[in-house]
GUMI-254892 format. One record per atom (N, C-alpha, C): residue number from 1; residue in three letters; x, y, z. Coordinates in nm, 2 decimals, always signed. Layout:
residues N
- NUM/Ala/X/Y/Z
...
//
This chain:
residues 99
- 1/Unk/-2.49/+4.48/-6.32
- 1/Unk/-2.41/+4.44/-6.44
- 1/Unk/-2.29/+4.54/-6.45
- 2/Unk/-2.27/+4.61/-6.35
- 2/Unk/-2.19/+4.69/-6.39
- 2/Unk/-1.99/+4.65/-6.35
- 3/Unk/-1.93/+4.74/-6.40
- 3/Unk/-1.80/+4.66/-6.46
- 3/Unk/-1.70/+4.66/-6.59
- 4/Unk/-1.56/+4.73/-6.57
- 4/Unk/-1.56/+4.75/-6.71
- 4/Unk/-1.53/+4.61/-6.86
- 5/Unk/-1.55/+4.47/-6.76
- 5/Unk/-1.50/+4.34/-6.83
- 5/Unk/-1.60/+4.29/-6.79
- 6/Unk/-1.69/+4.35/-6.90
- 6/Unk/-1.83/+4.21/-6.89
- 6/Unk/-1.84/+4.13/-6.99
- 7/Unk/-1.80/+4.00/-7.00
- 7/Unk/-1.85/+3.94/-7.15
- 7/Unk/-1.95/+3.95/-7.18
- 8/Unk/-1.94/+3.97/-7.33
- 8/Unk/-2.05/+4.00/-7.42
- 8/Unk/-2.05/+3.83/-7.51
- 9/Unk/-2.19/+3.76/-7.41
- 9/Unk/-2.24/+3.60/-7.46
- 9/Unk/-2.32/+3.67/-7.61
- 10/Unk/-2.30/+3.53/-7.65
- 10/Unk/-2.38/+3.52/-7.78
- 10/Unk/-2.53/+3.54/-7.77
- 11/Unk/-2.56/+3.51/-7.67
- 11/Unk/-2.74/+3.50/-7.59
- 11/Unk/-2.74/+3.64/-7.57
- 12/Unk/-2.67/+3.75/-7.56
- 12/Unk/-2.72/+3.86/-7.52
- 12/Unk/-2.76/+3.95/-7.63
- 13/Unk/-2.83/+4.07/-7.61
- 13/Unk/-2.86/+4.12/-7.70
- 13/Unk/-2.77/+4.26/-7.76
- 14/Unk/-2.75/+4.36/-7.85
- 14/Unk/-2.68/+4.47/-7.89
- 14/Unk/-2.83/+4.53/-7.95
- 15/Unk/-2.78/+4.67/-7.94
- 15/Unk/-2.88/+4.77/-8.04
- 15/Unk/-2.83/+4.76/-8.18
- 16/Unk/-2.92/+4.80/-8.26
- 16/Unk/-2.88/+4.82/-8.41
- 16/Unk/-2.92/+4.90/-8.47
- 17/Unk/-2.88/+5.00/-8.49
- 17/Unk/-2.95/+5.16/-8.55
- 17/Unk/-3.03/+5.10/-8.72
- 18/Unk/-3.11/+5.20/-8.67
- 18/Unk/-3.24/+5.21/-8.86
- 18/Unk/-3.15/+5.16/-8.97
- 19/Unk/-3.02/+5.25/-8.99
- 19/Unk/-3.00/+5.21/-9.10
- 19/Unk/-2.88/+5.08/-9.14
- 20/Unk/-2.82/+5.01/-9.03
- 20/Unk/-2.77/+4.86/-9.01
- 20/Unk/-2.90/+4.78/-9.04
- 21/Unk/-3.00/+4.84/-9.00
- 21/Unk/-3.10/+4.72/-9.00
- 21/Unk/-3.14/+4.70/-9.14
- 22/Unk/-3.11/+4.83/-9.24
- 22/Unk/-3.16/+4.81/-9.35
- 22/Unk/-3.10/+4.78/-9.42
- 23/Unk/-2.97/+4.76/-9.41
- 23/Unk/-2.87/+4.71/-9.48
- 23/Unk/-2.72/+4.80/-9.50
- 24/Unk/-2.71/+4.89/-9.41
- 24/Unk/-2.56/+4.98/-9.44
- 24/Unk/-2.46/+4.89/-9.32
- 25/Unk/-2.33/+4.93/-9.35
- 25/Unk/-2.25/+4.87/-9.29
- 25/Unk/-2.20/+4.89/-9.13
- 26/Unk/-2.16/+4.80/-9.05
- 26/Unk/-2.17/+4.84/-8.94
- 26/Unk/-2.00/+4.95/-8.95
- 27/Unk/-2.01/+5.08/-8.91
- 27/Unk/-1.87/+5.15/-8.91
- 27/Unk/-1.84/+5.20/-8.79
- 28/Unk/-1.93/+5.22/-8.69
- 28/Unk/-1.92/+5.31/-8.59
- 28/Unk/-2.00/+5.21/-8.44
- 29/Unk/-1.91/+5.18/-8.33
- 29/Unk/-1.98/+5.06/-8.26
- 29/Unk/-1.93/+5.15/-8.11
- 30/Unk/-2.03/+5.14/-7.99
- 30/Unk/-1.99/+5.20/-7.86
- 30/Unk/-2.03/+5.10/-7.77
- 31/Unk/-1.96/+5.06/-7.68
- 31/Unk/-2.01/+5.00/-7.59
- 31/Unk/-2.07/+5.08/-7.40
- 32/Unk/-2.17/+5.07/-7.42
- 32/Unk/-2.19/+5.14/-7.31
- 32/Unk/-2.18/+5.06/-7.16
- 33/Unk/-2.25/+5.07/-7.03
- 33/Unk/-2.31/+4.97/-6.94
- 33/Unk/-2.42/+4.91/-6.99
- 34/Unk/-2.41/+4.82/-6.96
- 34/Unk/-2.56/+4.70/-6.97
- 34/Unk/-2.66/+4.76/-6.87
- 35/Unk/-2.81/+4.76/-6.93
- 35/Unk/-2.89/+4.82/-6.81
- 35/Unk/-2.94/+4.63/-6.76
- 36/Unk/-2.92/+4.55/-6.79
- 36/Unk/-3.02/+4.41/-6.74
- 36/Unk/-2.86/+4.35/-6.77
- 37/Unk/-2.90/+4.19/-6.74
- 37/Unk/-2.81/+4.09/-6.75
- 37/Unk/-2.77/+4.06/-6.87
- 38/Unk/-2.91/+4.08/-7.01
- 38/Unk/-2.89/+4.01/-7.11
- 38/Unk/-2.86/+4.13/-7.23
- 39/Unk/-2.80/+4.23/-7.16
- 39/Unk/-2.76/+4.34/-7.24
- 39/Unk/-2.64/+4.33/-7.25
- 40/Unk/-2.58/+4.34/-7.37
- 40/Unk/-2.41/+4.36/-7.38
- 40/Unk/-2.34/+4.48/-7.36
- 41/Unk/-2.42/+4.60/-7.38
- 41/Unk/-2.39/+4.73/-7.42
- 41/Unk/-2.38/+4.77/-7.52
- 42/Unk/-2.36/+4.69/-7.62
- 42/Unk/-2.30/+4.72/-7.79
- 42/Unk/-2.44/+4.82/-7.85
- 43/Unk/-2.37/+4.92/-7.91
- 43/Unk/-2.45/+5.00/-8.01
- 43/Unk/-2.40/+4.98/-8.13
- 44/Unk/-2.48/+4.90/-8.27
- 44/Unk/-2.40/+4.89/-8.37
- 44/Unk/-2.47/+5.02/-8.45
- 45/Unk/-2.39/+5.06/-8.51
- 45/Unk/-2.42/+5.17/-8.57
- 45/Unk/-2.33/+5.23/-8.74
- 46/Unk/-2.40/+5.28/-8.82
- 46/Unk/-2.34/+5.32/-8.93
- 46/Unk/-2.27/+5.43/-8.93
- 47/Unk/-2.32/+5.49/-8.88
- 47/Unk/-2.16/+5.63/-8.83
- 47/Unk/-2.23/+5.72/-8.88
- 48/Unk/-2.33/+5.72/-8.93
- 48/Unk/-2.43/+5.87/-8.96
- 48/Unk/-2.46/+5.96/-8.86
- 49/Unk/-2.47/+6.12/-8.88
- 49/Unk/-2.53/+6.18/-8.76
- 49/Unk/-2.61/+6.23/-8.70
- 50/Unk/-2.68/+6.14/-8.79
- 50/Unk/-2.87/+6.13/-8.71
- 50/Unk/-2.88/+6.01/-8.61
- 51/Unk/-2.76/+5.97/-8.61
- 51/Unk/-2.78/+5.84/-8.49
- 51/Unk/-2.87/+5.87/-8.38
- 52/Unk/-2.90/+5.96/-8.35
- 52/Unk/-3.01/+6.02/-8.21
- 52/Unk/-3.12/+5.95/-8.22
- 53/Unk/-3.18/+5.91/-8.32
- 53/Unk/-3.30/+5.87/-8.32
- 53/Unk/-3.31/+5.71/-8.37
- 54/Unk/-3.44/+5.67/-8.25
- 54/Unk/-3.40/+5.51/-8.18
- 54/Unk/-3.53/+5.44/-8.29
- 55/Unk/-3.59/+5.53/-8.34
- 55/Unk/-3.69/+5.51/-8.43
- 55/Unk/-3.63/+5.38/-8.52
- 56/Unk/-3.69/+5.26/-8.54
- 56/Unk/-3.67/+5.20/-8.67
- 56/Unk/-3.56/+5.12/-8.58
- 57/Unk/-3.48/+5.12/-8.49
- 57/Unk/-3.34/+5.08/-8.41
- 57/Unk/-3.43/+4.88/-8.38
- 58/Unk/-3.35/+4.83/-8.37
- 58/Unk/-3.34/+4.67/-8.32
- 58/Unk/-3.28/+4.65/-8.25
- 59/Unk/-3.34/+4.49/-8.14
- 59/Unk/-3.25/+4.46/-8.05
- 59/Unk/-3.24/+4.34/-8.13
- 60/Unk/-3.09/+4.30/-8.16
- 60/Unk/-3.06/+4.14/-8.21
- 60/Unk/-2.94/+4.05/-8.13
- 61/Unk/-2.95/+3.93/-8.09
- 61/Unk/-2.89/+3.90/-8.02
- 61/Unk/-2.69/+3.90/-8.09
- 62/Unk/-2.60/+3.88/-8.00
- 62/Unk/-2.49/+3.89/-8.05
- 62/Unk/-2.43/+3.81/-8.16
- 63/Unk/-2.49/+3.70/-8.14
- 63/Unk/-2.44/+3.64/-8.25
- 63/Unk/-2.50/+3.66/-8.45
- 64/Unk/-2.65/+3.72/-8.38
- 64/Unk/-2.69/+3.73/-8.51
- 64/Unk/-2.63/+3.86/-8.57
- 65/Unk/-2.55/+3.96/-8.47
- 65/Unk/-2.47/+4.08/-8.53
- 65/Unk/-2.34/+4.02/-8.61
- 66/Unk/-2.26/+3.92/-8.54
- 66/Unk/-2.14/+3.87/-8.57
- 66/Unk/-2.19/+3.76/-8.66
- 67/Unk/-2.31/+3.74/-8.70
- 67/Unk/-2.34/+3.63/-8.86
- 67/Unk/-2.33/+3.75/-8.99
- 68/Unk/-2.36/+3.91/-8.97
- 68/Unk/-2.40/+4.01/-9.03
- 68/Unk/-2.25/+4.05/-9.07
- 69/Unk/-2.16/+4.06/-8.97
- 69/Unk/-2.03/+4.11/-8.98
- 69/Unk/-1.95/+4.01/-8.90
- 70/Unk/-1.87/+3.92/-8.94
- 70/Unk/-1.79/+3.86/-8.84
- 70/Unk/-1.69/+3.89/-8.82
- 71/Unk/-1.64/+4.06/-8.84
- 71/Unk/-1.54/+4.19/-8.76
- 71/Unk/-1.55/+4.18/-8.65
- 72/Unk/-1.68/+4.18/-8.62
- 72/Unk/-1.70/+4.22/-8.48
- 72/Unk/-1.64/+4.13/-8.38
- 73/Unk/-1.61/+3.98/-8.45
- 73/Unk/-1.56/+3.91/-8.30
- 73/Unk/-1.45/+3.97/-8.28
- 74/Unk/-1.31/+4.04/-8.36
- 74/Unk/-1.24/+4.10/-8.30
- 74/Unk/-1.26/+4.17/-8.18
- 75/Unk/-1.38/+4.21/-8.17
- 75/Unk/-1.37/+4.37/-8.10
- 75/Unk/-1.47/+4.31/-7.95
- 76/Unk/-1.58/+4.22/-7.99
- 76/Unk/-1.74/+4.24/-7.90
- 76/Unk/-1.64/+4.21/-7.78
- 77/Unk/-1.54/+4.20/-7.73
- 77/Unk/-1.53/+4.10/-7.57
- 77/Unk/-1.42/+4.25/-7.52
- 78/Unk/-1.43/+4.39/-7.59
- 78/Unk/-1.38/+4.50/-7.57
- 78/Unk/-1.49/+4.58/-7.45
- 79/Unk/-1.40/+4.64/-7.34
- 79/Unk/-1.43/+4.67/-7.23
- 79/Unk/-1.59/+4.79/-7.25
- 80/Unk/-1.62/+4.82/-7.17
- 80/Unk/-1.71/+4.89/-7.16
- 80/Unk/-1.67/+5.03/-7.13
- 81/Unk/-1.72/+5.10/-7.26
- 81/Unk/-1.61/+5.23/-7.24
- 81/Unk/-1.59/+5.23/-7.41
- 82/Unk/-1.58/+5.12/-7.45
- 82/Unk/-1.54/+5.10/-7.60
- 82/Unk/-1.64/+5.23/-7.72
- 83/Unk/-1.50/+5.30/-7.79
- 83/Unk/-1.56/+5.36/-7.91
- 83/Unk/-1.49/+5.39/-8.01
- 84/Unk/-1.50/+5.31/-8.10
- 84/Unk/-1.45/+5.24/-8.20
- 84/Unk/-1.47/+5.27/-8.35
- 85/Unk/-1.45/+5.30/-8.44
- 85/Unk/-1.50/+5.32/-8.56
- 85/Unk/-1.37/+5.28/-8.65
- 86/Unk/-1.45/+5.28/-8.80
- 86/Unk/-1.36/+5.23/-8.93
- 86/Unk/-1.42/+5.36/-9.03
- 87/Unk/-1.40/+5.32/-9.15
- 87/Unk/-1.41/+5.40/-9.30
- 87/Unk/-1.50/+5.28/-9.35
- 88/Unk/-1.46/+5.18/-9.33
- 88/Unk/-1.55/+5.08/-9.43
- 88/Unk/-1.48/+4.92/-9.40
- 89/Unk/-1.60/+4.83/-9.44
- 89/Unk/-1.61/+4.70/-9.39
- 89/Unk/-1.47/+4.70/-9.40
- 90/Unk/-1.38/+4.58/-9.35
- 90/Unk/-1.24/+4.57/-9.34
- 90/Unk/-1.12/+4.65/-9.35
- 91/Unk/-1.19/+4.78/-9.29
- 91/Unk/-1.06/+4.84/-9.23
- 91/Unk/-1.06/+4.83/-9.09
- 92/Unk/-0.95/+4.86/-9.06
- 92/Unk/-0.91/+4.84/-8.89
- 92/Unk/-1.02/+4.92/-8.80
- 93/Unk/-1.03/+4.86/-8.71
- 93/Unk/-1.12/+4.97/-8.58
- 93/Unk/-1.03/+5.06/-8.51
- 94/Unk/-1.07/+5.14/-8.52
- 94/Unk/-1.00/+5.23/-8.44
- 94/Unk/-1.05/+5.33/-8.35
- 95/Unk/-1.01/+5.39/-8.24
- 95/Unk/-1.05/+5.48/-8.15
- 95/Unk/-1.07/+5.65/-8.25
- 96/Unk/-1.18/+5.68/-8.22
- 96/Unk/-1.23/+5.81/-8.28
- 96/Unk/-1.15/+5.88/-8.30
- 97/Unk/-1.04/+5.93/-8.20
- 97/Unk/-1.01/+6.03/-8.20
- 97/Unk/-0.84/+5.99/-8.29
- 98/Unk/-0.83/+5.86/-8.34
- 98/Unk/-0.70/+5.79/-8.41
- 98/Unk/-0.64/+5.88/-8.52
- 99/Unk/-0.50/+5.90/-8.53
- 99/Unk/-0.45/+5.94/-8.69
- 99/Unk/-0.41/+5.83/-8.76
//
């Protein structure tokens, strides 16, 4: 699977950290390598910095991330490599290190 232009299908799956799952907003997203075929890469994440711990974390398929937030289609078909963050639901994505 490896590749920096892999589409990310709606059938595939993304991680979702503890606290997306419990209802905080998605702010902080990375795309890594896919370890299988039906992996996207996508880490949805709230931008907290306990992110380390996979405890309580989900796999949900892509589309049911983009029913959650439909921001993300902007971004999910963004290369592998992708790391991305905002301030809050509808502000722009932007690269971490952005002014």
């Amino acid at each position: 699977m490896s590749g920096s232009n892999c589409p990310a299908e709606p059938w595939m799956y993304v991680v979702v950290c503890p606290h997306v799952v419990a209802g905080a907003p998605i702010l902080y997203v990375v795309r890594d390598e896919p370890t299988d075929e039906v992996d996207s890469g996508w880490q949805l994440l709230c931008g907290t910095r306990d992110e380390d711990s996979i405890e309580g974390a989900q796999i949900w398929a892509v589309q049911d991330a983009l029913s959650k937030d439909n921001t993300l289609a902007e971004i999910i078909q963004y290369p592998i490599g992708t790391h991305l963050l905002r301030a809050a639901i509808g502000d722009e994505w932007e690269p971490p290190n952005a002014s």
